[in-house]
MIDO-136823 format. One record per atom (N, C-alpha, C, O): x, y, z; residue in one letter. Coordinates in pm, whole numbers, padded with zeros to 5 digits, always signed. Atoms other than C-alpha are relative to their C-alpha. Layout:
BEGIN
XYZA ...
END
This chain:
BEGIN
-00045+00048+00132X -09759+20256+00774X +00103+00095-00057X +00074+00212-00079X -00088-00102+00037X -09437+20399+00653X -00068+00036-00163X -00125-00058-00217X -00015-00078+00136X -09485+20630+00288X +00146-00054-00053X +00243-00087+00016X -00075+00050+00093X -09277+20527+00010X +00063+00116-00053X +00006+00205-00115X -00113-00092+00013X -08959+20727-00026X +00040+00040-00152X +00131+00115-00188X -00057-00045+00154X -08972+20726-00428X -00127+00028-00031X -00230+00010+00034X +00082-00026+00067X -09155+20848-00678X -00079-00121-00101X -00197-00158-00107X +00013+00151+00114X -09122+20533-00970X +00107-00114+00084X +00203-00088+00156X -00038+00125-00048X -09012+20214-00862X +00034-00106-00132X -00036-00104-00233X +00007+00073+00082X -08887+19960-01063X +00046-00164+00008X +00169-00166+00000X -00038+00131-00049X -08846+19555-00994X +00061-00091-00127X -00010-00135-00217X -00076+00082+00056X -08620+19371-01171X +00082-00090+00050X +00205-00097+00048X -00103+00067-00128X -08528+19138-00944X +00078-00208-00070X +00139-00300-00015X -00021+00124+00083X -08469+18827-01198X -00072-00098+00056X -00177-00070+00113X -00051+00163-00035X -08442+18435-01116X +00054-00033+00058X +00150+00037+00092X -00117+00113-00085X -08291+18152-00912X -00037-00088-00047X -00150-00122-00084X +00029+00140+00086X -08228+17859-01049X -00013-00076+00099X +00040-00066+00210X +00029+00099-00074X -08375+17568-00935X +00146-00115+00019X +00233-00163-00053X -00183+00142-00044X -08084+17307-00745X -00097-00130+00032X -00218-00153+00045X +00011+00122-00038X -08076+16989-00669X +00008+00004+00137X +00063+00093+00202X -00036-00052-00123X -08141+16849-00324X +00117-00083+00046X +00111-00205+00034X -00160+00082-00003X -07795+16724-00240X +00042+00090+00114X +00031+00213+00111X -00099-00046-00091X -07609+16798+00057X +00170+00029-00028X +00251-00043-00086X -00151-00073+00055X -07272+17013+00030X +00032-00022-00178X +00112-00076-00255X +00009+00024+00216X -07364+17045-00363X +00058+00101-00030X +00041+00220-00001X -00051-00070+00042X -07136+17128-00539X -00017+00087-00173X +00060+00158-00237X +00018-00049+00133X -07287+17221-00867X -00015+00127-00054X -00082+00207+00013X -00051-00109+00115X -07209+17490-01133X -00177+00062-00032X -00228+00020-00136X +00155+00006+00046X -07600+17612-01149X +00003+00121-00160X -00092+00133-00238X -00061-00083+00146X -07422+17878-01467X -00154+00080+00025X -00258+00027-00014X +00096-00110-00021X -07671+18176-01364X +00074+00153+00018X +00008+00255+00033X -00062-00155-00073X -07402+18481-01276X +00138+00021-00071X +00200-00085-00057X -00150-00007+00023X -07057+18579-01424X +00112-00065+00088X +00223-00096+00047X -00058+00026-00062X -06953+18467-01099X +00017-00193-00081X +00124-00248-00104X +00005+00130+00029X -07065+18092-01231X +00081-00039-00113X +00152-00139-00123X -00109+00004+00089X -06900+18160-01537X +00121-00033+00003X +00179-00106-00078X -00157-00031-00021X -06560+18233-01378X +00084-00159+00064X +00196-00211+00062X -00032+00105-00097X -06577+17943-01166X +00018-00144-00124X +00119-00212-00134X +00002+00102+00098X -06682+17680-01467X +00094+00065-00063X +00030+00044-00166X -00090-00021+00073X -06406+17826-01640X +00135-00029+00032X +00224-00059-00047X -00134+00053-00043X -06129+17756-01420X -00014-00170+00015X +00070-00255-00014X -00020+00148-00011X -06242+17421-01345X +00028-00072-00169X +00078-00178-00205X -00001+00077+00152X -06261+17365-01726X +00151+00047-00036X +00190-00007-00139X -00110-00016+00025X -05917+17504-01735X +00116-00130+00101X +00234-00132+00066X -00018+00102-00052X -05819+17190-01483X +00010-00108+00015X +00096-00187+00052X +00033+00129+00010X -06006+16955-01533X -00072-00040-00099X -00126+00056-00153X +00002+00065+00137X -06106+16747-01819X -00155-00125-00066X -00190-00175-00173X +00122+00046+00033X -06433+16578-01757X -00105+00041+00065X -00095+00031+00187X +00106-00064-00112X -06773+16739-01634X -00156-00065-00043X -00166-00128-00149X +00144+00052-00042X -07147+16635-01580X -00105+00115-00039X -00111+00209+00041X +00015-00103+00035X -07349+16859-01764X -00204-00102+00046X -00255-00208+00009X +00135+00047-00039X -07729+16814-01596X -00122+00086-00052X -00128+00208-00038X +00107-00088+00114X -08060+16907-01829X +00036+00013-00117X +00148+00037-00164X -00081+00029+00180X -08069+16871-02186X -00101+00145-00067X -00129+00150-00187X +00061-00109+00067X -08277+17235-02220X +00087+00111-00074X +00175+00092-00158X -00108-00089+00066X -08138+17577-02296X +00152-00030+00042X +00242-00072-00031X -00119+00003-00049X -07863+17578-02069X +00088-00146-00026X +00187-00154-00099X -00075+00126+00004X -07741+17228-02045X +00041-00026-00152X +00153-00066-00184X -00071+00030+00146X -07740+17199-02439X +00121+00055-00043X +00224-00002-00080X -00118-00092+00004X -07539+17512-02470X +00108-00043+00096X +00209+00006+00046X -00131+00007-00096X -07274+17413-02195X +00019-00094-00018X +00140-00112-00014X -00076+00095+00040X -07257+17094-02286X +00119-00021-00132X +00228-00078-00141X -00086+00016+00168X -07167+17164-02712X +00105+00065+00090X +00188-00013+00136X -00133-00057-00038X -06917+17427-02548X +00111-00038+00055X +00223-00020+00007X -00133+00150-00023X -06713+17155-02309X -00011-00040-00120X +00098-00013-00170X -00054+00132+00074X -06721+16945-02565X +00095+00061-00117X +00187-00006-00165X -00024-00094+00139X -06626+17203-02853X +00151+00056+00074X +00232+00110-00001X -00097-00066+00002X -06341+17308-02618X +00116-00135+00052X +00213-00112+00124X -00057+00132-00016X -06200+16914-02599X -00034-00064+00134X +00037-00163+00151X +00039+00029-00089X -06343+16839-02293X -00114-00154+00049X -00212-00142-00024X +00104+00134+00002X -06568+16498-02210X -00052+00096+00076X -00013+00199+00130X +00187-00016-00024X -06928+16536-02121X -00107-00123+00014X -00153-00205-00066X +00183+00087-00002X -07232+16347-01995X -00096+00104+00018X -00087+00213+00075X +00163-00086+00002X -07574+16489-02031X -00073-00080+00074X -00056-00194+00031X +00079+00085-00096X -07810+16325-01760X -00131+00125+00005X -00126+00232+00065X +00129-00052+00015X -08177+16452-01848X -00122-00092+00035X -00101-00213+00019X +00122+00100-00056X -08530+16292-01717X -00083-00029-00135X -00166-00118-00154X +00128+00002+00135X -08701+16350-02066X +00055-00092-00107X +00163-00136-00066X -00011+00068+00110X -08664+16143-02402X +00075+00006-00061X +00128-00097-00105X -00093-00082+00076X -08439+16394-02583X -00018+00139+00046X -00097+00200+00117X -00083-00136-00060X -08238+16699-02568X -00103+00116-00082X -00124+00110-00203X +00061-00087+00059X -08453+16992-02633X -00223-00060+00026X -00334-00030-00017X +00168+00053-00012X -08793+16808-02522X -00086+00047+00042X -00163-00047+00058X +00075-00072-00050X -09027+17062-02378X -00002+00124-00158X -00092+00200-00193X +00080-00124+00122X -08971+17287-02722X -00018-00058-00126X -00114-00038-00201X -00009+00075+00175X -08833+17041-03053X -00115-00085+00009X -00144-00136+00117X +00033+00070+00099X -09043+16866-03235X +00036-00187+00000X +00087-00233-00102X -00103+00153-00001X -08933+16434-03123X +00119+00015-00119X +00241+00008-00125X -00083+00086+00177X -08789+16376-03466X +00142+00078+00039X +00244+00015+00066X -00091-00063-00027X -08562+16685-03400X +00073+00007+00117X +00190+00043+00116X -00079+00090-00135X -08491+16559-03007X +00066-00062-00029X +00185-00031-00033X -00084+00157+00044X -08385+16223-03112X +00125+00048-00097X +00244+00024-00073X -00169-00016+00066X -08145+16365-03403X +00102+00096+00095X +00223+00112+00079X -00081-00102-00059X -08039+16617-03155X +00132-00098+00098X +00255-00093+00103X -00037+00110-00094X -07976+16323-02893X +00132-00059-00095X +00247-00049-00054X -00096+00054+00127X -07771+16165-03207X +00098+00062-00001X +00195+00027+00067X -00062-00087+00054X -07610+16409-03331X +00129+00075+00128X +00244+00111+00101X -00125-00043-00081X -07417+16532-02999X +00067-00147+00054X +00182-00149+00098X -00113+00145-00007X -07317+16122-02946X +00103+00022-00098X +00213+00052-00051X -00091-00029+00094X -07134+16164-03281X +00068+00088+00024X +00174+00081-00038X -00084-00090-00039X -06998+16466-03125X +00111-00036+00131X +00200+00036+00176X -00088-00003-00077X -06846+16276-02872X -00068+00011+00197X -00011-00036+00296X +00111+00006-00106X -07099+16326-02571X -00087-00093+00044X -00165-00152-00031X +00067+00164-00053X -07245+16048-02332X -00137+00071+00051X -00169+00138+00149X +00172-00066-00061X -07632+16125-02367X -00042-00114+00075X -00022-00228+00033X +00062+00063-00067X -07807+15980-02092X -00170+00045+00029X -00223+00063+00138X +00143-00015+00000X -08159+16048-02150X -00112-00109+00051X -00104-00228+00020X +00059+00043-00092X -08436+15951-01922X +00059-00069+00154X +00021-00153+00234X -00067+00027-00137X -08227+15923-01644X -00030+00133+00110X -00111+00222+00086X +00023-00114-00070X -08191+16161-01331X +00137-00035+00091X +00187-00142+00125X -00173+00039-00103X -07844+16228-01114X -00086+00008+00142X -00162+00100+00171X +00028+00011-00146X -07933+16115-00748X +00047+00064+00130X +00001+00103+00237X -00093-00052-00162X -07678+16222-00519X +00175+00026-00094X +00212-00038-00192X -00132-00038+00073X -07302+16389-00622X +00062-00004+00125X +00008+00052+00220X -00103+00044-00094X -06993+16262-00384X +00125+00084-00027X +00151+00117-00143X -00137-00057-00009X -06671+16431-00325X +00055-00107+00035X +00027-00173+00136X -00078+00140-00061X -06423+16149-00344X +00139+00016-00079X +00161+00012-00200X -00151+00004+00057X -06023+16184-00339X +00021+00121-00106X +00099+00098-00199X -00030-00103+00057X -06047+16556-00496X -00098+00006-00129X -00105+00104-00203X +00111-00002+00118X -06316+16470-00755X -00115-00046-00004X -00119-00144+00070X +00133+00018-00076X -06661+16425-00731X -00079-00135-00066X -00024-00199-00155X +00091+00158+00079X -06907+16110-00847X -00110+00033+00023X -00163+00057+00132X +00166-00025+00040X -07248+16173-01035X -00050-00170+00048X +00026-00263+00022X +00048+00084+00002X -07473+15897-00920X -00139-00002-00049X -00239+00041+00008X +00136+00014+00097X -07739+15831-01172X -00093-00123+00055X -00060-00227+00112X +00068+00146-00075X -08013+15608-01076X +00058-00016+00112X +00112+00068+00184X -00038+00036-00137X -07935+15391-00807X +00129-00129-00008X +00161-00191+00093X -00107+00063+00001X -07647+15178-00926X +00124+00078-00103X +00240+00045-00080X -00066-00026+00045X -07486+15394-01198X +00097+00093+00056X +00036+00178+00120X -00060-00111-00046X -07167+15625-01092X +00110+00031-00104X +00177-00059-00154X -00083-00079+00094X -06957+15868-01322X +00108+00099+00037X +00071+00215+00020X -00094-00103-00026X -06633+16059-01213X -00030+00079-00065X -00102+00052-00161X -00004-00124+00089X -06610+16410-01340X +00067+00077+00117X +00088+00058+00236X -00110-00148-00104X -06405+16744-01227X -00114+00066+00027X -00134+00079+00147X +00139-00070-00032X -06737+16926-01237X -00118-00024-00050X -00147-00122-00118X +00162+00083+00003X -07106+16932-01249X -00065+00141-00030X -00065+00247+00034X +00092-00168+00017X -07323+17202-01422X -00149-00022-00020X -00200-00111-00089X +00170+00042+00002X -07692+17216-01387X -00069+00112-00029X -00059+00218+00034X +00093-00104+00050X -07958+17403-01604X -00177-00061+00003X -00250-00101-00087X +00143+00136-00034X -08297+17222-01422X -00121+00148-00008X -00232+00126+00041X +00098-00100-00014X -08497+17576-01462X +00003+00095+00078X +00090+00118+00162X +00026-00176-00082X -08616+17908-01327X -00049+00016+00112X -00115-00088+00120X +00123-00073-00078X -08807+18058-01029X +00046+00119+00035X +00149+00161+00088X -00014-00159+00019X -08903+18409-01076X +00013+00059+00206X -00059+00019+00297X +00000-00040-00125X -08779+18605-00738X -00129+00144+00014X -00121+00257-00034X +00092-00042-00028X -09100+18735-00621X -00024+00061+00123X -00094+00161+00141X +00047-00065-00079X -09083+18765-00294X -00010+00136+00071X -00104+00155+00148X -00004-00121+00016X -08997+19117-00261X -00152+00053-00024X -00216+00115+00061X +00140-00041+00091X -09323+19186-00469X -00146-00057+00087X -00246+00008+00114X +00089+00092-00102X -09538+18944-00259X -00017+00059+00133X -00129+00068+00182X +00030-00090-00139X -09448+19148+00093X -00030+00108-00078X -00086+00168+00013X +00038-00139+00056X -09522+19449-00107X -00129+00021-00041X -00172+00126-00088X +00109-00001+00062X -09851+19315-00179X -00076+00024-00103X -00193+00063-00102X -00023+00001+00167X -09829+19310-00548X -00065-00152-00033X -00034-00257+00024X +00034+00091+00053X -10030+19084-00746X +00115-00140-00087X +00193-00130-00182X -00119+00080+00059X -09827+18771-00824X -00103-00129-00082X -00216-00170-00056X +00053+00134+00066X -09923+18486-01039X +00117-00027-00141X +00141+00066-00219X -00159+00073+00035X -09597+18277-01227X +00084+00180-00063X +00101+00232-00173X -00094-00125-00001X -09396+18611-01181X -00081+00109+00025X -00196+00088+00065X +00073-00119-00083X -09495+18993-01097X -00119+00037-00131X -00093+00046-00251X +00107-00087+00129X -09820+19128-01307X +00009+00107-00018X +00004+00187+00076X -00028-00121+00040X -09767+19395-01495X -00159+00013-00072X -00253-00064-00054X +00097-00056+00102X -10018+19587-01754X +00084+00044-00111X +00206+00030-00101X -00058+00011+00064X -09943+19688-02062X +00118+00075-00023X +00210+00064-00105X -00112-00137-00005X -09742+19990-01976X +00176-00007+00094X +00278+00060+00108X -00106+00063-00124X -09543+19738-01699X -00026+00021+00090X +00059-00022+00167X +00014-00036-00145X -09702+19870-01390X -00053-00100+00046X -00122-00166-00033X +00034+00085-00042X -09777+19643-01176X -00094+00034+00114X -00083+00148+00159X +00133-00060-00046X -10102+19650-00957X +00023+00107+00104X -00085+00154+00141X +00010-00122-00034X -09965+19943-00750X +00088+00067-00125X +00199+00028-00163X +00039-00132+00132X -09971+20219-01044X +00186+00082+00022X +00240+00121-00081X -00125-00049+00025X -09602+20362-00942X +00081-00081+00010X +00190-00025+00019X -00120+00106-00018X -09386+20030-00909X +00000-00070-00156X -00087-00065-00242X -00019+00027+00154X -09293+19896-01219X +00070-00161-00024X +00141-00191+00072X -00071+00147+00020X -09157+19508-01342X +00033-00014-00148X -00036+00014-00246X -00032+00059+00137X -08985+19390-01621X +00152-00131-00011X +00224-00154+00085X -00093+00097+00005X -08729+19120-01723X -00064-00092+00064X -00181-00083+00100X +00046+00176+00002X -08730+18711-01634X -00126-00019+00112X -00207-00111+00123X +00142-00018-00103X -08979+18844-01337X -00107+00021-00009X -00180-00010+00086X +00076-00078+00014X -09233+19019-01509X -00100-00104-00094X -00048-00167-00186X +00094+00058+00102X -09548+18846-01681X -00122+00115-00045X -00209+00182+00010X +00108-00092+00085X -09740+19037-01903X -00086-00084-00114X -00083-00200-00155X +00137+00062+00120X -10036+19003-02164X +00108+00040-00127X +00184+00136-00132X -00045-00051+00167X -09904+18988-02557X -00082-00031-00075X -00091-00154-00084X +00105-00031+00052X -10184+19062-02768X +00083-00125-00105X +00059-00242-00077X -00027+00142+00068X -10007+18817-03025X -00050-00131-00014X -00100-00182-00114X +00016+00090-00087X -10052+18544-02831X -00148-00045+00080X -00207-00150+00108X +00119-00057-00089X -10335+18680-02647X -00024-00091+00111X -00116-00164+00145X +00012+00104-00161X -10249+18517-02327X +00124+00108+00106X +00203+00198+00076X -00176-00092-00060X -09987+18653-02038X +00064-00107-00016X +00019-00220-00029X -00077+00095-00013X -09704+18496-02041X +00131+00061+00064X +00116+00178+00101X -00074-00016-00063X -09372+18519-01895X +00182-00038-00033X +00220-00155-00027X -00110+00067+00134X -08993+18516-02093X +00099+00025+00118X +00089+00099+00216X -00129+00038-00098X -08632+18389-01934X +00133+00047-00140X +00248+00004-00140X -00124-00041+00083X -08415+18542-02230X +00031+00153-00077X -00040+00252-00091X -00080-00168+00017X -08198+18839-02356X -00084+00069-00045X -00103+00164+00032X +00069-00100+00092X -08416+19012-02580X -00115+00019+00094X -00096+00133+00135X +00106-00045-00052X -08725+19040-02387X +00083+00088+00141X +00048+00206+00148X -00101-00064-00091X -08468+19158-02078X +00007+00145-00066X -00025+00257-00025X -00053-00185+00021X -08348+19436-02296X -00089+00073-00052X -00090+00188-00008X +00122-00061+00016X -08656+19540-02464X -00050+00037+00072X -00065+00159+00062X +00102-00046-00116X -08881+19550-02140X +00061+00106+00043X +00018+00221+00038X +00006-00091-00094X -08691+19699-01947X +00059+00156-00065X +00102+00238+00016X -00014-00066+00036X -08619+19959-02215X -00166+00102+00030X -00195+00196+00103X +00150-00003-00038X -08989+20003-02219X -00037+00068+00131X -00079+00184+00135X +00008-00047-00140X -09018+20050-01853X +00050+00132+00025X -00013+00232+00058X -00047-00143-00034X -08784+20308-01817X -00027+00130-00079X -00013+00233-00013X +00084-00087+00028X -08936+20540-02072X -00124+00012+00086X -00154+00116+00143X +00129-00058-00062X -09265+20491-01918X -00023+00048+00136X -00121+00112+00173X -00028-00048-00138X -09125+20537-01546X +00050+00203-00067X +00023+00308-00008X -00002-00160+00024X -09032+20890-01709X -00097+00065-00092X -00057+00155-00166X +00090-00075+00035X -09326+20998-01838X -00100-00057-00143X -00214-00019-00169X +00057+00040+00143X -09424+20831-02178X -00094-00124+00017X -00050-00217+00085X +00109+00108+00017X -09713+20591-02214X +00009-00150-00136X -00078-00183-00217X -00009+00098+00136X -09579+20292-02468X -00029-00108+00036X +00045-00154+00123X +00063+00144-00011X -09776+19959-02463X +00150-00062-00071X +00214-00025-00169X -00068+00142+00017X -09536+19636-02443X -00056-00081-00054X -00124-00160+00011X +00084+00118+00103X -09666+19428-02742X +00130-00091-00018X +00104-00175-00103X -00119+00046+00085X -09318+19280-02808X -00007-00134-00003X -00055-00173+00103X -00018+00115+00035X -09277+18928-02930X +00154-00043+00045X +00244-00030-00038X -00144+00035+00001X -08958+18814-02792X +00051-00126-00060X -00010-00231-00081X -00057+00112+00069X -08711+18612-02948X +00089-00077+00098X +00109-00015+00202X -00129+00054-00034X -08447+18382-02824X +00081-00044-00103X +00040-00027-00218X -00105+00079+00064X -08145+18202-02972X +00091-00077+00054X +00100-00074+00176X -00088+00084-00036X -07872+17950-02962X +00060-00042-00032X +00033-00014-00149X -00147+00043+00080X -07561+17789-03084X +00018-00132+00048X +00045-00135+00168X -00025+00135-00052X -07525+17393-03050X +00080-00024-00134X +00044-00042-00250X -00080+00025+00150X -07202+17353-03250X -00022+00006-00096X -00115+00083-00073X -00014-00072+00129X -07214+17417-03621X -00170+00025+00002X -00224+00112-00066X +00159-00061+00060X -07615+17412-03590X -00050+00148+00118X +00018+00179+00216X +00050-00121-00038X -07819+17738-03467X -00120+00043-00027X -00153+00045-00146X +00124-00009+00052X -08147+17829-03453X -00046+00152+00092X +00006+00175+00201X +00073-00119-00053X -08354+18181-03360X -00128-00067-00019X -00160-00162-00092X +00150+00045-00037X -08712+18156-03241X -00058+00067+00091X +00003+00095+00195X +00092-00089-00044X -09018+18359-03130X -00157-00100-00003X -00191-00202-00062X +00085+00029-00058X -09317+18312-02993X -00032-00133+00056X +00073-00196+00068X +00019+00118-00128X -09492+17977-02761X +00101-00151-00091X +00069-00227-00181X -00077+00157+00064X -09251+17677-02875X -00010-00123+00095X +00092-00176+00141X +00003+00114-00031X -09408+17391-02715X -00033-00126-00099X -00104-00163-00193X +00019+00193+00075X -09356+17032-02798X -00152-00034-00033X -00177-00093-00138X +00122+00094-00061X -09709+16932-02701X -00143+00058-00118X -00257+00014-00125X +00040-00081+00110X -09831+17173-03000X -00016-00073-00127X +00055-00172-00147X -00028+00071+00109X -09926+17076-03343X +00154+00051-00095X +00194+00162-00061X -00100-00054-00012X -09614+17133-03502X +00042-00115-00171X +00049-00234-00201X -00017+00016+00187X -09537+17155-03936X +00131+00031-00002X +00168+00147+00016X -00142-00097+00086X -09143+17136-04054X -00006+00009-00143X -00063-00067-00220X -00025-00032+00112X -09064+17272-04331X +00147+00013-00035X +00197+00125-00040X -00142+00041+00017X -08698+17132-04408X +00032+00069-00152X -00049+00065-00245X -00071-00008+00102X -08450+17276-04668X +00098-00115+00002X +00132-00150-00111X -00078+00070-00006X -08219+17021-04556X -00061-00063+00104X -00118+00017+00178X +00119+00052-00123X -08411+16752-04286X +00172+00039+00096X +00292+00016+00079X -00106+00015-00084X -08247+16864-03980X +00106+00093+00026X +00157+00106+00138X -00119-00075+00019X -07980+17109-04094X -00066+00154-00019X -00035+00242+00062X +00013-00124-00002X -08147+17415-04220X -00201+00017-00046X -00247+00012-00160X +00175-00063+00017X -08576+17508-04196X -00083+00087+00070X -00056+00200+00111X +00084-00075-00107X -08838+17611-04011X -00105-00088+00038X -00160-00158-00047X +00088+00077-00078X -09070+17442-03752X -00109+00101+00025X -00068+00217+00016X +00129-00082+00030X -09425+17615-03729X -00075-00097+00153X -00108-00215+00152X +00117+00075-00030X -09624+17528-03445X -00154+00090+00046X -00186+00204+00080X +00155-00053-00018X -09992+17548-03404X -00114-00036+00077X -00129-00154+00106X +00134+00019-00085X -10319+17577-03207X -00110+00051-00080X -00121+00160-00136X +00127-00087+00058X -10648+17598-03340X +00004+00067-00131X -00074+00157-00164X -00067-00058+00150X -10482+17672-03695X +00007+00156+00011X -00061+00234-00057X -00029-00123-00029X -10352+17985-03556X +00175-00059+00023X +00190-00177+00056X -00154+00004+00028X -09923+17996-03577X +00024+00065+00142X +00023+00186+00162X -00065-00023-00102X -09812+17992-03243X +00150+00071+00063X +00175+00164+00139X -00103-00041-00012X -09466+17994-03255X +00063-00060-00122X +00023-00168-00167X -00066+00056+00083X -09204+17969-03533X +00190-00036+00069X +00255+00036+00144X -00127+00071-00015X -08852+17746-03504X +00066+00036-00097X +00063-00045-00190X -00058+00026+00106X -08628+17905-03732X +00191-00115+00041X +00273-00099+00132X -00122+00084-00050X -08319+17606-03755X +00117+00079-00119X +00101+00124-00232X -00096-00077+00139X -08025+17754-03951X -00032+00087-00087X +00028+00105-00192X +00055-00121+00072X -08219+18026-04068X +00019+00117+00077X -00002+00115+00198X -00053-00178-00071X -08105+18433-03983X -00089+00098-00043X -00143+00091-00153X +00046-00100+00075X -08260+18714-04028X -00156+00052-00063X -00204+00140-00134X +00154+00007+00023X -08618+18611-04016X -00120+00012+00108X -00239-00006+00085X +00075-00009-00093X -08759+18666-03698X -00115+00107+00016X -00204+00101+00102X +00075-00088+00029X -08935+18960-03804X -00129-00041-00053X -00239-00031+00000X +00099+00084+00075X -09126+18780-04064X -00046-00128+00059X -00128-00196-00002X +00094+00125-00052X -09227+18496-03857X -00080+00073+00116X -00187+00026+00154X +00116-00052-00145X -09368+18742-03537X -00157+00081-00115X -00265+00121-00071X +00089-00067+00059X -09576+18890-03833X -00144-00141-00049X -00267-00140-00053X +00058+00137+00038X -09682+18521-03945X -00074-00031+00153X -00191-00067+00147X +00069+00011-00110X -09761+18492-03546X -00106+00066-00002X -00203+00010+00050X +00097-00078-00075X -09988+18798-03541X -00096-00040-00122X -00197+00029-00133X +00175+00018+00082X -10241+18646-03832X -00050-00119+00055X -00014-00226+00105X +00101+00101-00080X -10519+18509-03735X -00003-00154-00031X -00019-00243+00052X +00020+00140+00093X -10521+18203-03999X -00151+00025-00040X -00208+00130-00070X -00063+00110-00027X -10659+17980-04003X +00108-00035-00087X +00113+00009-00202X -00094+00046+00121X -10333+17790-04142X -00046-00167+00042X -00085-00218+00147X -00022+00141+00050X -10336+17438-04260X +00153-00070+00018X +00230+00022-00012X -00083+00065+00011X -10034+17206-04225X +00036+00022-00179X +00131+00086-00224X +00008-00027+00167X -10084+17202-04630X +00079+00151-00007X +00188+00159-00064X -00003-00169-00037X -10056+17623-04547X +00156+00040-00030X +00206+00110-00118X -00123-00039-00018X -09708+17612-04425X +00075-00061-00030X +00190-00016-00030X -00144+00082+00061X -09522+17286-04569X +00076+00066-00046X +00180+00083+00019X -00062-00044+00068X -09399+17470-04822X +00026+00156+00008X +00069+00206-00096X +00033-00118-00005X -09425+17830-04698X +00212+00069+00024X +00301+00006+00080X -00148-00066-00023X -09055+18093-04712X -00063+00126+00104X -00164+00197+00104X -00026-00154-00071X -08998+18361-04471X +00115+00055-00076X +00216-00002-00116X -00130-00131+00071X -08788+18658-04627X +00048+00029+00070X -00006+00014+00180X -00081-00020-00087X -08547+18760-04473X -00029+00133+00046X -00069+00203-00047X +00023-00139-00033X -08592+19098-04273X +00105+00101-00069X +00226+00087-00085X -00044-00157+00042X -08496+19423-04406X +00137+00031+00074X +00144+00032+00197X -00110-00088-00060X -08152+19566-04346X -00008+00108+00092X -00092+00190+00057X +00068-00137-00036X -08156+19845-04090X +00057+00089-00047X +00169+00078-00096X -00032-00092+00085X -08155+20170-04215X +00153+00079+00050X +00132+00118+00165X -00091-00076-00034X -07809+20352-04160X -00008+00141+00047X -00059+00238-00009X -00015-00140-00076X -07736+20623-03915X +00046+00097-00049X +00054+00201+00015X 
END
């Protein structure tokens, strides 16, 4: 058995996005700078693209063609855009709301097979529909790259297990970022995050404790997003399938979505709200119970300025 040539170890080995199965596919899967560079020239070319999944990615790359004059179809399997985290009501206007923008939503559909024909390619939806476009970008999900961790004989279950310090079940290898599932006392479940902030946090985390310091990973991560003039930040579990209280300043334009289990505050949706993510991971960590009644009408403050250097 060879000995292990380091002292700390550390796995950060990300994601691959899930593809389609299509022969000589040519799709944009937008995972690397490299994908970037590439959807960027074609969007400097060409003038209509196939934007596949109506989640994070696909929403975001679709407003952006479209925001930079570009046509767009959206071809998603679910109901509405955003359907695994919004709220229906807020799907459906979402679904709306980027038609009026100019975007051909095709919801509950699925692209079948993509053709190269005469220098440009053809989405085939279903089994009779077909759509020219210059390109094709697809945001169909994650899978954490594990196997590394797996021959290493590292406990795996939906990404690498860590503890709270990030080690993972051998005591000097270490995980963090879109790979790493950990426990969050919050929550009080493990779970497992695909965006920036938990990325740069963890693996801040990690690398103190690979040099010597002992700091528990409690962090609540956030995400965010930009779908033309609207924008929303948001922390903790945001599933659809949740009970789930808005609390509109404007229906649609600017609130907060609350959802809940067990009248415990799962996760909060802030929509056009900044500056509050603080105050809603704090609203996560009480116990409740809350009521629907609880939170109709409930404000988050805005977080504290930080203090100057």
């Amino acid at each position: 058995m060879l000995k292990p040539i380091f002292e700390k170890l550390l796995l950060a080995t990300g994601g691959t996005p899930r593809r389609l199965r299509i022969d000589d596919d040519p799709t944009v899967y937008f995972r690397t700078v490299d994908d970037y560079r590439r959807l960027h020239r074609l969007s400097e070319q060409g003038e209509r693209f196939g934007v596949i999944g109506g989640g994070f990615i696909g929403s975001e790359i679709a407003a952006a063609l479209a925001m930079n004059g570009k046509g767009v179809t959206m071809v998603f399997p679910g109901e509405m855009i955003g359907g695994h985290v919004f709220p229906r009501e807020l799907g459906l206007f979402l679904n709306d709301f980027y038609r009026r923008k100019g975007i051909q939503v095709l919801a509950g559909q699925a692209v079948t097979d993509i053709e190269r024909r005469g220098g440009r390619l053809v989405m085939r939806i279903g089994d009779r529909q077909e759509i020219d476009v210059d390109g094709v970008v697809a945001g169909i999900g994650l899978q954490p790259n594990v196997e590394l961790a797996a021959t290493a004989g590292l406990r795996i279950s939906n990404g690498i297990v860590v503890d709270s310090l990030l080690r993972t079940s051998h005591p000097d290898i270490y995980a963090a970022g879109d790979v790493a599932a950990f426990h969050n006392p919050a929550l009080a479940r493990r779970i497992r995050v695909e965006h920036e902030d938990n990325a740069n946090t963890m693996g801040r985390c990690a690398g103190r404790n690979m040099a010597g310091e002992a700091t528990p990973y409690h962090h609540l991560p956030s995400f965010y997003s930009d779908l033309f003039d609207l924008g929303y930040e948001a922390v903790g579990d945001l599933d659809a399938r949740l009970e789930t209280v808005a609390n509109w300043q404007e229906p649609f334009r600017e609130g907060a979505v609350y959802y809940l289990e067990k009248g415990r505050v799962r996760g909060v949706l802030l929509w056009n709200g900044w500056q509050q993510v603080n105050a809603a991971r704090r609203l996560i960590a009480q116990p409740g119970p809350f009521s629907a009644a609880d939170l109709d009408q409930r404000v988050l403050l805005p977080d504290a300025p930080a203090a100057a250097m």
